[in-house]
TIKOLMI-188592 format. One record per residue (C-alpha): residue number from 1; x, y, z. Coordinates in steps of 0.001 Angstrom, whole numbers. Layout:
TIKOLMI-188592
SITE|NUM|X|Y|Z
...
end
This chain:
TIKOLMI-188592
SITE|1|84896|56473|59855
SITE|2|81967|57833|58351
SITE|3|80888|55726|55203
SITE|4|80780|56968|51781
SITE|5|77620|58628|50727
SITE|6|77112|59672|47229
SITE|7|74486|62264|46954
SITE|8|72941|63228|43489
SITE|9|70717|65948|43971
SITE|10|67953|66074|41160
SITE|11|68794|67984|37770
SITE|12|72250|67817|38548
SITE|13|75059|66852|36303
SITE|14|75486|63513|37508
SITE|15|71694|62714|37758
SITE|16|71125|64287|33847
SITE|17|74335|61534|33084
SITE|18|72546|58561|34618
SITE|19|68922|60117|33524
SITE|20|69818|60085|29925
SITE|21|71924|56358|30132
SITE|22|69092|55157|31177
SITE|23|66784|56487|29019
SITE|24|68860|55521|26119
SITE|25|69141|52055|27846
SITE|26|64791|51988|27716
SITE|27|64727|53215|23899
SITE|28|67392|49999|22751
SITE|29|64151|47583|24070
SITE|30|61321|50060|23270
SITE|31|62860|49832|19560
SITE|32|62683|46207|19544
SITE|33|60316|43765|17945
SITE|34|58677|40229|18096
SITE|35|58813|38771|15107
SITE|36|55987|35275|14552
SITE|37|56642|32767|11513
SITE|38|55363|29566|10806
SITE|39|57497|27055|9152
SITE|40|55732|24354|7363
SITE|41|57875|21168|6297
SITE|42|56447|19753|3380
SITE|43|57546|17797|236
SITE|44|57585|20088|-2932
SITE|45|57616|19244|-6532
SITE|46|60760|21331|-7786
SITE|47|61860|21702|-11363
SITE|48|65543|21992|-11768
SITE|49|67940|20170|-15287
SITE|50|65182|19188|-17149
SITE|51|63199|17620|-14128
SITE|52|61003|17857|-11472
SITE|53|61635|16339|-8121
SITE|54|60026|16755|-5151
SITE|55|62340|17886|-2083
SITE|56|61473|18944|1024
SITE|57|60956|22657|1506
SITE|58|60169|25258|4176
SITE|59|56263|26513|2985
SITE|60|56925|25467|-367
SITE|61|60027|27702|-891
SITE|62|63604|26699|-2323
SITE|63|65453|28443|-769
SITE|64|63469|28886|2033
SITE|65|61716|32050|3673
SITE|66|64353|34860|4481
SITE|67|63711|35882|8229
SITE|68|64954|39979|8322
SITE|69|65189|40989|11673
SITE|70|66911|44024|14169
SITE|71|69514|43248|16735
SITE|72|67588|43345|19776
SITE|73|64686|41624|17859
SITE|74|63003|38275|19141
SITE|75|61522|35633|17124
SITE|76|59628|33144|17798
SITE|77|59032|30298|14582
SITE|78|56295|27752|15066
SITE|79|57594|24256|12955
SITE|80|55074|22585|12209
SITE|81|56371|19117|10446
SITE|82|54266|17755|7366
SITE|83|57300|15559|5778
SITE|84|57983|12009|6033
SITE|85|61199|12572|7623
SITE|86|62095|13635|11294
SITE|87|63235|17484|11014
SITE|88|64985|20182|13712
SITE|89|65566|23736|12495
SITE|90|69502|25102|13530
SITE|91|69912|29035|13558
SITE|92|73515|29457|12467
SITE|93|75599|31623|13879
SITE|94|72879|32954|16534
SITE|95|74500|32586|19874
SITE|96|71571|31428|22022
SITE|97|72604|32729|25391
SITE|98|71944|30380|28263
SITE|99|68916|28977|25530
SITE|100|70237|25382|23916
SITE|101|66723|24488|23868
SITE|102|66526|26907|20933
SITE|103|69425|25825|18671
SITE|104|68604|22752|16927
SITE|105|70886|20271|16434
SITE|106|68945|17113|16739
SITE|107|69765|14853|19658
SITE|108|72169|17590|20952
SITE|109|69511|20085|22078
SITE|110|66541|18301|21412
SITE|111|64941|15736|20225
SITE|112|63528|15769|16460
SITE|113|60527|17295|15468
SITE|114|58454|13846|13926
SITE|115|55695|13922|11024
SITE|116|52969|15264|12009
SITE|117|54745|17210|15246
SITE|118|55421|20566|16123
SITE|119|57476|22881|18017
SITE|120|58023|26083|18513
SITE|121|61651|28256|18564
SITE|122|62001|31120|20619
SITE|123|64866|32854|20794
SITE|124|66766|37084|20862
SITE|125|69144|38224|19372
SITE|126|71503|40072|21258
SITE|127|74342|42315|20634
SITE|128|74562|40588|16971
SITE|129|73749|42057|13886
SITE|130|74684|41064|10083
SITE|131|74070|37510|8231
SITE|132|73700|34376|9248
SITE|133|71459|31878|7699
SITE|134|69016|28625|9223
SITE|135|68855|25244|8223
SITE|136|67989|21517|8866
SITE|137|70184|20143|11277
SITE|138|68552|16933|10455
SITE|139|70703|14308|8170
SITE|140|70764|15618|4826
SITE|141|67862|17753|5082
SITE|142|69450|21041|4961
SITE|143|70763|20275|1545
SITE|144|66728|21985|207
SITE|145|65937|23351|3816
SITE|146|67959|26444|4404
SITE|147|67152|30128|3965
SITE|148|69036|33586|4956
SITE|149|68517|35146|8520
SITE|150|69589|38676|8256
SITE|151|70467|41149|10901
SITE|152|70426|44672|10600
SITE|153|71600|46939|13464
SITE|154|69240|48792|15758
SITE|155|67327|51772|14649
SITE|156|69396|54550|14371
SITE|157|72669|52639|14561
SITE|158|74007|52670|11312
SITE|159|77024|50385|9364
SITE|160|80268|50614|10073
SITE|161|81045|51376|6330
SITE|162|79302|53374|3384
SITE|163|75274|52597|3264
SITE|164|74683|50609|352
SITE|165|71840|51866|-2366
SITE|166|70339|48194|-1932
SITE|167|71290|45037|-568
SITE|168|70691|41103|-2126
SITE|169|71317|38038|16
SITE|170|73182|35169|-2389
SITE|171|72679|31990|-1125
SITE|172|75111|29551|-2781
SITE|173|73675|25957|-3158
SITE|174|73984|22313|-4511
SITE|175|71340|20559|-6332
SITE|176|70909|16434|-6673
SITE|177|69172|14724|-9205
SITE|178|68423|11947|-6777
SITE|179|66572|12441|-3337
SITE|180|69754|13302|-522
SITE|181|68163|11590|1577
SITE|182|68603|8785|-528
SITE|183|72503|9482|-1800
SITE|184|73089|9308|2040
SITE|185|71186|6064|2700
SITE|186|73451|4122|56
SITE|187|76745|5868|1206
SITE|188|75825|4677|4887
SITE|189|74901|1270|3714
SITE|190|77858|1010|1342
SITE|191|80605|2504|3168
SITE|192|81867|4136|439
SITE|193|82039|7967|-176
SITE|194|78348|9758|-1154
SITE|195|77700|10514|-5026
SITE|196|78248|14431|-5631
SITE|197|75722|17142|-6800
SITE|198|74807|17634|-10369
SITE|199|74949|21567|-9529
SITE|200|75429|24222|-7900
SITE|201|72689|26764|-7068
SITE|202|72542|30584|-6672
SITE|203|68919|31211|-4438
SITE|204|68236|27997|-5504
SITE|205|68943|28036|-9315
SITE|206|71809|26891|-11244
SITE|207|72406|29372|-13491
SITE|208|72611|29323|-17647
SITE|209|75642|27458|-17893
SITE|210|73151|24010|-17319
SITE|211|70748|22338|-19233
SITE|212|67203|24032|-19166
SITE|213|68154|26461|-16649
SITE|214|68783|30085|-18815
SITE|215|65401|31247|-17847
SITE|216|65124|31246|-14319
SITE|217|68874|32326|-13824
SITE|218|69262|34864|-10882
SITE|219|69704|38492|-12545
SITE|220|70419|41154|-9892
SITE|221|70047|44852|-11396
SITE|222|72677|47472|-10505
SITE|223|72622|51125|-11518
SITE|224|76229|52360|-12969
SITE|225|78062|53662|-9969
SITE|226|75490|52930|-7833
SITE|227|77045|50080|-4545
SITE|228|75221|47466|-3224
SITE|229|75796|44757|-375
SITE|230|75903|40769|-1496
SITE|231|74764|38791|1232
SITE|232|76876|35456|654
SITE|233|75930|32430|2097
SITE|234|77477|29079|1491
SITE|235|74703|26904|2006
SITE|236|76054|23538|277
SITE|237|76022|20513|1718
SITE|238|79603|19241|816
SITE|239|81411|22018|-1212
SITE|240|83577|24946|-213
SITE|241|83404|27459|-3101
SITE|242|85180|29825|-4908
SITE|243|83086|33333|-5294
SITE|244|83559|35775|-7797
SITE|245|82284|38741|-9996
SITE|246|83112|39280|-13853
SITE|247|85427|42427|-14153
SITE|248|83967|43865|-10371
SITE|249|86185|44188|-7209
SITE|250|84283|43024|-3605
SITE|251|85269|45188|-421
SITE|252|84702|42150|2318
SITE|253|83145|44005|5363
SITE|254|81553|41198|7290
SITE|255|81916|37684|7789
SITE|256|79638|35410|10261
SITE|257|77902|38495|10918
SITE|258|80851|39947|12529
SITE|259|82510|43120|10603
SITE|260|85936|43100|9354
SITE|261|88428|45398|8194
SITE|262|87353|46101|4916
SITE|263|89562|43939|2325
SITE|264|89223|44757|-985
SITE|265|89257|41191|-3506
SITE|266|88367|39852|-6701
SITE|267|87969|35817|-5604
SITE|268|86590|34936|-1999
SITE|269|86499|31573|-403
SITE|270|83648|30492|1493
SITE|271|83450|27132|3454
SITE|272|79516|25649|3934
SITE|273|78050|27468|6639
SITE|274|80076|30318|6462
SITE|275|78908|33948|5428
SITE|276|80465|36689|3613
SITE|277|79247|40205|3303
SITE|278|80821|42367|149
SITE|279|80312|45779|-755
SITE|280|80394|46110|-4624
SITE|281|80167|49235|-6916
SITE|282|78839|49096|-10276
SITE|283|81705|51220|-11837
SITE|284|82374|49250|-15429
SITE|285|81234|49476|-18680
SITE|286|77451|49043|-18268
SITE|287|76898|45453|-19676
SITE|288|76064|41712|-18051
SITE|289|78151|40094|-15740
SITE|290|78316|36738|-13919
SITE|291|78423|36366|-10751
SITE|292|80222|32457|-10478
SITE|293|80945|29894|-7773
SITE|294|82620|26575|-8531
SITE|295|84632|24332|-5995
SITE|296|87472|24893|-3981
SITE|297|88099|20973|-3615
SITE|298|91305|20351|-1170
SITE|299|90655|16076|-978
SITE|300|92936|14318|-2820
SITE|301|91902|11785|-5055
SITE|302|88550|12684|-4391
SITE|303|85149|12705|-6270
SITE|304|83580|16108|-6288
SITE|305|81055|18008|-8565
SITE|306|83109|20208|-10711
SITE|307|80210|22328|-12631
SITE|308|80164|25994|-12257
SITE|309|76785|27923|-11034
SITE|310|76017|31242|-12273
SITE|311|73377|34634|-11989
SITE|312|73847|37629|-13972
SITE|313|74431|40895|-12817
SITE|314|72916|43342|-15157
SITE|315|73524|47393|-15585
SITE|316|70022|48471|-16067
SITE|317|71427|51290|-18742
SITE|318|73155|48622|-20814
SITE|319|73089|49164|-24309
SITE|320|70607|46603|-26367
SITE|321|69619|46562|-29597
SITE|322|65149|46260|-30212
SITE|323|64740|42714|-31055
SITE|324|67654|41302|-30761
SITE|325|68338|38785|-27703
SITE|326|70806|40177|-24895
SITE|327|74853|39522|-25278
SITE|328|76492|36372|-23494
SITE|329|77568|38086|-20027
SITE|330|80869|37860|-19256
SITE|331|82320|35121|-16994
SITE|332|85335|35771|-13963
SITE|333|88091|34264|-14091
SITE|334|87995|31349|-11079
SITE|335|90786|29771|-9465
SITE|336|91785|26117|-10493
SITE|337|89655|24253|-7929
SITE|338|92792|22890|-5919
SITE|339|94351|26241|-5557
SITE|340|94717|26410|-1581
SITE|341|96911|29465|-2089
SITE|342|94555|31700|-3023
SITE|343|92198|30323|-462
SITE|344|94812|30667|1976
SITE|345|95773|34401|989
SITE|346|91912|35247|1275
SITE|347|91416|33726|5136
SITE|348|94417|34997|6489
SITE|349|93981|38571|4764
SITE|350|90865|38908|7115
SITE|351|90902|40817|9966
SITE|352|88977|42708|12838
SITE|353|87857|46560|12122
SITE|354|90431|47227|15166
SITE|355|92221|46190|18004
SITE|356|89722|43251|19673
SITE|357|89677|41989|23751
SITE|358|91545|38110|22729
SITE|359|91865|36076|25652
SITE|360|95402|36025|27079
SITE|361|95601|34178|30146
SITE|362|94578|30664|29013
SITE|363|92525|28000|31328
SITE|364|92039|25442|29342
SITE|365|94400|24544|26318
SITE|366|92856|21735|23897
SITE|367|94418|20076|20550
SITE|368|92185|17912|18525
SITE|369|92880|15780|15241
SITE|370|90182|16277|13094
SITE|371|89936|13607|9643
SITE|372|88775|10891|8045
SITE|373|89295|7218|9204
SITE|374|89083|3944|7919
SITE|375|87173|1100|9410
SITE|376|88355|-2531|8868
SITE|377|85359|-4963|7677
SITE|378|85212|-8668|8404
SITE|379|83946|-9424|5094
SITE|380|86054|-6480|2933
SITE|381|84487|-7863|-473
SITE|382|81016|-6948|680
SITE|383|78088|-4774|-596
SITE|384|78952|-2387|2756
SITE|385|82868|-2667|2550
SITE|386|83438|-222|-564
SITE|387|85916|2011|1018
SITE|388|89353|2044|165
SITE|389|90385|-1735|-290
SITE|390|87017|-2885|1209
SITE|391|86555|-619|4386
SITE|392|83846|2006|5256
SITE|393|84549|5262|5974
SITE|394|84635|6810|9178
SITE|395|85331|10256|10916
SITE|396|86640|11236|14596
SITE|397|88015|13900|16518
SITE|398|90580|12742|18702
SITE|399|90240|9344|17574
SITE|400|87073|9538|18401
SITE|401|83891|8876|16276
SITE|402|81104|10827|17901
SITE|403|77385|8933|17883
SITE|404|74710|10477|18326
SITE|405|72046|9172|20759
SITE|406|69227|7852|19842
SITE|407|66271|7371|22788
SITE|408|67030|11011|24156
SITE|409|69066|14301|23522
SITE|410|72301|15453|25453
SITE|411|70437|18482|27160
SITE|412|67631|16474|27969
SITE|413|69710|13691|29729
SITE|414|71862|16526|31088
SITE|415|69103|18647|32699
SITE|416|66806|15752|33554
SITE|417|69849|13645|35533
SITE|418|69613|10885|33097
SITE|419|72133|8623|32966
SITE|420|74482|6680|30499
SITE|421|73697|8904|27856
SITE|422|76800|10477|27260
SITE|423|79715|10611|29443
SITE|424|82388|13835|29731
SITE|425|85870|12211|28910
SITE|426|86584|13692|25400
SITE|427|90469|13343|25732
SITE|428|91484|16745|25632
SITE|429|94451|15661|23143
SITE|430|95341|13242|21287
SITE|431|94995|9151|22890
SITE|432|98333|8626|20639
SITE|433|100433|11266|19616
SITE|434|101938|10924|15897
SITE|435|103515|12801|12798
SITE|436|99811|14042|11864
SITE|437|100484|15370|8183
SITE|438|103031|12118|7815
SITE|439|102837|8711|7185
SITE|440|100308|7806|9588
SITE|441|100277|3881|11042
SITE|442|97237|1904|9490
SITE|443|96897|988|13188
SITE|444|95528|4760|13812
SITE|445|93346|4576|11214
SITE|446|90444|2726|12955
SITE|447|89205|5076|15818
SITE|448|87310|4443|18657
SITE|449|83276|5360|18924
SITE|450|81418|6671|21676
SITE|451|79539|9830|22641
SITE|452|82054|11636|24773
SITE|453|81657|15691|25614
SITE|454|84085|17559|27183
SITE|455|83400|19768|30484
SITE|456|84160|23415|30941
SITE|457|83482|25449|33544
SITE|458|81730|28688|33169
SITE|459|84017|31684|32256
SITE|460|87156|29673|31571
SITE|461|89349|31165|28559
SITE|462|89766|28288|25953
SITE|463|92466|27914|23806
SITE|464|91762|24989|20528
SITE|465|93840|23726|17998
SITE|466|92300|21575|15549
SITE|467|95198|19924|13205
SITE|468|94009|18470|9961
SITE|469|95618|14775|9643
SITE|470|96884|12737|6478
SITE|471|94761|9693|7529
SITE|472|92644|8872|3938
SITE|473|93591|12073|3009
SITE|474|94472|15638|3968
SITE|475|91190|18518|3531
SITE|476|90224|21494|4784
SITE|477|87150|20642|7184
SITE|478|85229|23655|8004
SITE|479|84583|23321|11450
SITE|480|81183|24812|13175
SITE|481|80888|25776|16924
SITE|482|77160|25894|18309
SITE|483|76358|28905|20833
SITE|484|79393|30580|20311
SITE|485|81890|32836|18238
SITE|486|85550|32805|18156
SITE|487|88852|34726|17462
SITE|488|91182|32817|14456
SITE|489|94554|33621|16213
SITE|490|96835|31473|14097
SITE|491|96531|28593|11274
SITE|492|99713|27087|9555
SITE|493|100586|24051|6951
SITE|494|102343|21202|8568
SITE|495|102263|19788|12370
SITE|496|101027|22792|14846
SITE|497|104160|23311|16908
SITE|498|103070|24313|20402
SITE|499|106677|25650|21222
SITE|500|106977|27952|18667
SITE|501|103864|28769|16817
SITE|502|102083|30979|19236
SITE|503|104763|33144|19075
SITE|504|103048|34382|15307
SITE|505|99433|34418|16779
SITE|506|97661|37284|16078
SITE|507|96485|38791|19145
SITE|508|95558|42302|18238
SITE|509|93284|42253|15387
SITE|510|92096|38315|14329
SITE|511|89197|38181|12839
SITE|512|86062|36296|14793
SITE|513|84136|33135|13254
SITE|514|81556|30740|13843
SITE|515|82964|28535|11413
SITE|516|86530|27955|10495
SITE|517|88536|25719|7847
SITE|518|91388|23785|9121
SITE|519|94193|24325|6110
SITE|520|94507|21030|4134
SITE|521|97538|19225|6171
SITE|522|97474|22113|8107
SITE|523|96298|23391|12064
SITE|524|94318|26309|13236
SITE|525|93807|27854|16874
SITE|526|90886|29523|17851
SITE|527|90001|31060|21706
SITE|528|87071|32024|23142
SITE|529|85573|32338|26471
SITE|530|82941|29588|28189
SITE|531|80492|32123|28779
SITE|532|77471|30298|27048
SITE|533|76160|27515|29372
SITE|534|74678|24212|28191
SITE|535|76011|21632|25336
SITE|536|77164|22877|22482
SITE|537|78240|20646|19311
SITE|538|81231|20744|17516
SITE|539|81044|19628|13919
SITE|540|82560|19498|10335
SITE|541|79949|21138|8014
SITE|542|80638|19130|5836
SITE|543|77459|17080|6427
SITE|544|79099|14178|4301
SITE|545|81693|13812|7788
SITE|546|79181|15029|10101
SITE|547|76987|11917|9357
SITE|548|80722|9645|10062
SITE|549|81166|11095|13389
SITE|550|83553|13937|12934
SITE|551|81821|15869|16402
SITE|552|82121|16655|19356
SITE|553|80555|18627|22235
SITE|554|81420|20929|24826
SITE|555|79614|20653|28126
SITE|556|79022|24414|29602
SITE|557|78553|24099|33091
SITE|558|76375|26565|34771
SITE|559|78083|29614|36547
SITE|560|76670|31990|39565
SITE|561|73105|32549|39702
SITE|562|70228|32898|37237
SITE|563|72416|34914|34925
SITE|564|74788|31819|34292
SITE|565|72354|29385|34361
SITE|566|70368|27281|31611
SITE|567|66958|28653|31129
SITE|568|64377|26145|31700
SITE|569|63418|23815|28980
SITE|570|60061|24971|26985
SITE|571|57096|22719|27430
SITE|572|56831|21847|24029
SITE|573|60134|20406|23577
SITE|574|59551|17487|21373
SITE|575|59999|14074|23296
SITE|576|61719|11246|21373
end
């Protein structure tokens, strides 16, 4: 039999098809740009409550420089470290395909940048456009070191939803009086749970409703009936946060730079590291309004800073007598700070903009515990017992308390054949299985330590469910996956039930995260595919758990060829 020959003659219809794909193909990379930066770490004096502190800033700036940037765009950020502290920079959200080396996490991908050090990220962005945000991934760094990283599609490409007359990023904050690096250092020495922010911030100010702060509140003008785009990033440290505007509806369109189904609200939830895009239109009486974010706070019996930060959204036609100072705006109407079912009605409202490719046929199926622990102390009346009847505080996955290493990072061991660095026997469920949201035995309190990853192989479909537990107490942990998103299929109150909750997963339409809460005494599943080789780390961004050991990592083992591989390390990698 003769093979098949396929024949395309020049100008004709099939060559014009392939001409013009390809063409089109060339103009996507001709369009994109390389975008330098230099970051400077540096200590900063900073006035905020009557005071000025210095705080550790990206070139001086609180927040920090916004990078703006096209999808297709690279970037490439020289760090150069002038603090007193060890630093790594974390791009959140970016997926850094088959690039760890660029993403940050210190002793994960690489090993701190050290005073007086640099080091230089380089990294594309592909197929992702919206907002995400960067920060310290260092300690309590990130708590002055973050700024926004937005996204806008490719030239020509426009949104999937009405162009806005202007856009504002909102970058949602908390402020201590006291160095964090320094409320962390007595919490880890103590035991005991860290001291909470004075404030809250909006772009880094806390709004008139604090001492000494009415003149440098945010004001962001508006024409009447004019829309714009909020940019809404949760940046604090500790604090999921209620979000809302004074009289004004928000049409959700995006969250984790991902685009929704638009959902029109008046209150949205937003867990640290999470982002939130809203449309609003300026369609009421022309006057001020705040813009307000206080805590959603799902810990029982818990500390937590329960202030209220503010800016001021102001009709630039509003009505003001000469000489006389402007009217008090007018404040929203916030949920009670414990009110999980409006947070609840908000996350599970959210959906994709249609039907989405969710994995189906499962590889690998995964439940972890996620919560807080209590270690037992030999001496429980001491300065570094003052937990709960003299313990210190832990945090584990699994029963598992993930350390970080100290003399090299995971990727470095990993792609240098170093051993007894880490080892790949993260149980996969639970060591002891037990009524998770019950009465939990004190004897499952304690959990094990150890720096354990778990191994997947390249392309496998991955099914998690991470269930909240009662141990200490229930919360809702926001939980952060490095170099990847994911598709919420499911979350429930109560024990996950793997016998009949899938049945209610939503497989159509879920919406896709980076980050995700668990529901206080509650479970939710998330799937994705392993197509993202290297380590990637797990965490609660809440840094206040990160820092007691609520991690993990996944292993990404290479695939076929070049294409599924790890990209070489850079030369400048810092060493430790």
């Amino acid at each position: 039999m003769e093979a098949f020959k396929l024949s395309v003659k020049p100008w004709s219809p099939c060559f014009l098809l392939g001409f013009f794909a390809l063409l089109a193909f060339l103009a996507s990379f001709a369009d994109a740009e390389t975008h330098y930066h230099q970051f400077v770490v540096q200590q900063t004096p900073i006035t905020r409550l009557c005071r000025t502190r210095n705080r550790i800033t990206v070139n001086g700036q609180f927040p920090g420089p916004a990078l703006e940037v096209r999808n297709g765009d690279s970037l490439v950020i020289r760090v150069i470290n002038s603090a007193q502290y060890n630093i790594t920079m974390h791009w959140h959200g970016i997926r850094q395909l088959r690039n760890p080396w660029a993403d940050g996490p210190e002793y994960v991908t690489q090993c701190p940048i050290q005073p007086g050090g640099t080091y230089t990220y380089r990294f594309t962005i592909i197929d992702q456009e919206g907002t995400l945000w960067w920060h310290a991934h260092s300690r309590w760094l990130r708590a002055t070191v973050y700024g926004a990283l937005i996204i806008y599609p490719r030239l020509g490409s426009p949104y999937p939803f009405p162009t806005p007359k202007r856009e504002f990023p909102i970058l949602l904050g908390e402020w201590w009086d006291r160095n964090p690096m320094d409320v962390l250092r007595q919490a880890q020495f103590t035991g005991g749970p860290p001291n909470v922010s004075d404030a809250y911030t909006i772009n880094g100010q806390p709004g008139d409703l604090y001492r000494c702060s009415s003149r440098e509140t945010v004001r962001i003008p508006v024409d009447t009936k004019e829309t714009i785009l909020l940019r809404i990033i949760n940046s604090a440290l500790n604090q999921e946060l209620f979000f809302a505007i004074a009289n004004h509806q928000m049409t959700v369109v995006a969250i984790d730079a991902l685009y929704t189904r638009p959902l029109t609200t008046r209150v949205i939830m937003i867990g640290p590291g999470q982002t939130t895009d809203v449309l609003l239109t300026a369609d009421q009486t022309p006057a001020r309004y705040y813009l307000a974010a206080r805590a959603y706070q799902t810990a029982m019996n818990a500390a937590f800073d329960n202030t209220t930060t503010t800016a001021i959204l102001e009709y630039k036609d509003a009505s003001c007598k000469k000489g006389q100072p402007a009217p008090r705006p007018i404040l929203p109407q916030l949920p009670a700070f414990n009110d999980t079912a409006t947070a609840t009605a908000f996350t599970t409202a959210l959906r994709s903009p249609s039907r989405v490719n969710v994995p189906t046929n499962i590889d690998v199926s995964l439940f972890f515990t996620v919560g807080l622990g209590l270690n037992n102390c030999p001496r429980p009346n001491s300065p570094r017992c003052q937990g709960p009847n003299g313990t210190r505080f832990t945090a584990s996955m699994n029963n598992v308390s993930f350390i970080f290493p100290r003399r090299t990072s995971l990727m470095q061991a990993y792609y240098q054949g170093i051993p007894g660095v880490f080892t790949t026997d993260f149980p996969p469920v639970p060591p002891v299985q037990f009524n998770y949201t019950g009465n939990v035995p004190r004897g499952l309190w304690q959990p094990s330590t150890g720096t354990k990853l778990y191994k997947l192989r390249y392309g496998s479909s991955v099914q998690l469910v991470l269930q909240d537990t009662s141990i200490v107490s229930t919360e809702d942990h926001p939980m952060h996956l490095h170099g990847y998103h994911f598709y919420v299929v499911g979350s429930g109150f109560g024990n996950f039930n793997p016998q009949t909750d899938p049945a209610r997963f939503n497989l159509v339409d879920p919406p896709q995260r980076n980050t995700v809460g668990t529901p206080p005494g509650g479970w939710v599943a998330i799937r994705f595919i392993a197509d993202n080789p290297g380590i990637w780390l797990m965490h609660c961004h809440l840094d206040a758990h990160l820092v007691l050991g609520l991690a993990m990592a996944f292993l990404v083992e290479n695939g076929a060829g070049q294409l599924q591989s790890v990209v070489a390390p850079p030369v400048d990698l810092p060493r430790c």
